[in-house]
N, C-alpha and C positions, 0 to 999 in steps of 0.2 A: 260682850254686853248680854245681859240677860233677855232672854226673849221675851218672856212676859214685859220688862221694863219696854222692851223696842216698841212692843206689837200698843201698848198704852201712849207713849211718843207718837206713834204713829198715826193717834186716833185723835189726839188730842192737837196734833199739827192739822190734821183733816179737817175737823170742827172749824178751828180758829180760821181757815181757808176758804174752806165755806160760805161762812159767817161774812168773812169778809170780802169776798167775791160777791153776798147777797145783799149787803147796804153799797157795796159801789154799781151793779146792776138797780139796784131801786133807787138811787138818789139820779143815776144818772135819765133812768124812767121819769123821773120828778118832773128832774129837769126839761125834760121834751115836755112831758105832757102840761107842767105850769105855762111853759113860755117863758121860762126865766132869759133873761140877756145876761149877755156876759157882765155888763157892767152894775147887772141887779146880782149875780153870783160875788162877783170883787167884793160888793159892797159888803154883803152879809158876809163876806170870809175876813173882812177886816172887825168884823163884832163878836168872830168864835178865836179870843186869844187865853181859854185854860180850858181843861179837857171837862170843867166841868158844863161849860158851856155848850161843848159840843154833845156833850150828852144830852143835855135839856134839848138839845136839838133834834136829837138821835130820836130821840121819846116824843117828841111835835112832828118827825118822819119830816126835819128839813133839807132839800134837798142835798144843800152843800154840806149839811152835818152830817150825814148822810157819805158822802165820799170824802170826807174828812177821818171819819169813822173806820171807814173800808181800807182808806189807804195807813193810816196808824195799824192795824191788827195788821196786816201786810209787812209792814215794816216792823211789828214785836215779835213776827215767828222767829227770826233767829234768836232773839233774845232769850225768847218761853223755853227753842229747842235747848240752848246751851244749861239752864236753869234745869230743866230735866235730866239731862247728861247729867250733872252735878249730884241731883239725888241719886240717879242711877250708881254713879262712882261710888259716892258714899254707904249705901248699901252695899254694896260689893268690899269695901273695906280697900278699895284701890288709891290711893294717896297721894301717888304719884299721878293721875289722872285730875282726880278731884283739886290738887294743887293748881295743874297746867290750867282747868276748865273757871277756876277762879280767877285764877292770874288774868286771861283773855278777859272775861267781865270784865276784868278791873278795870284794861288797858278802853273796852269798848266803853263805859262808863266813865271815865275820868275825860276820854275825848268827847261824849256827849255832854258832858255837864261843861268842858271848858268850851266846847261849840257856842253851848249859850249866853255866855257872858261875852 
């Protein structure tokens, strides 16, 4: 692997970790200092169902959008890392990598998309 590619994966997995470590510490801050109840949290997680929603959330600093927010970037690091791998393959002109690193997408993406239906 190229070290410059690594050492950019590196920084760019740290960011997204960050980031998402920092809206699950503030929302869950929200949360104490509002005095939300669980069953005022429920409700408002039952009106964030498309991620645009939860952005307008994210943007109003609410709290459950807020660790809705944190825990989705949590959950796309592997995604973003394998997407990275991918460029990195590619540039490197490695084929038989860049093949495998698609293949796995595919399989991780074909079971998310049937999850949903």
């Amino acid at each position: 692997m190229n070290p410059r590619a690594q050492q950019i994966q590196k920084r760019v997995l740290q960011c997204m970790l960050a980031v998402a470590m920092a809206a699950l510490v503030w929302g869950l801050l929200r949360l104490k200092l509002d005095g939300t109840t669980y069953d005022e949290a429920r409700s408002v997680l039952e009106t964030l169902r498309s991620p645009w929603a939860v952005m307008h959330g994210v943007l109003r600093s609410e709290p459950v959008a807020l660790l809705i927010a944190g825990l989705s970037l949590i959950i796309l690091t592997p995604a973003i890392r394998l997407l990275l791998l991918v460029g990195d393959f590619f540039s490197q002109r490695d084929w038989l990598y860049v093949g495998m690193s698609l293949l796995v997408g595919a399989i991780v993406a074909v079971a998310f998309f049937l999850r949903l239906h």
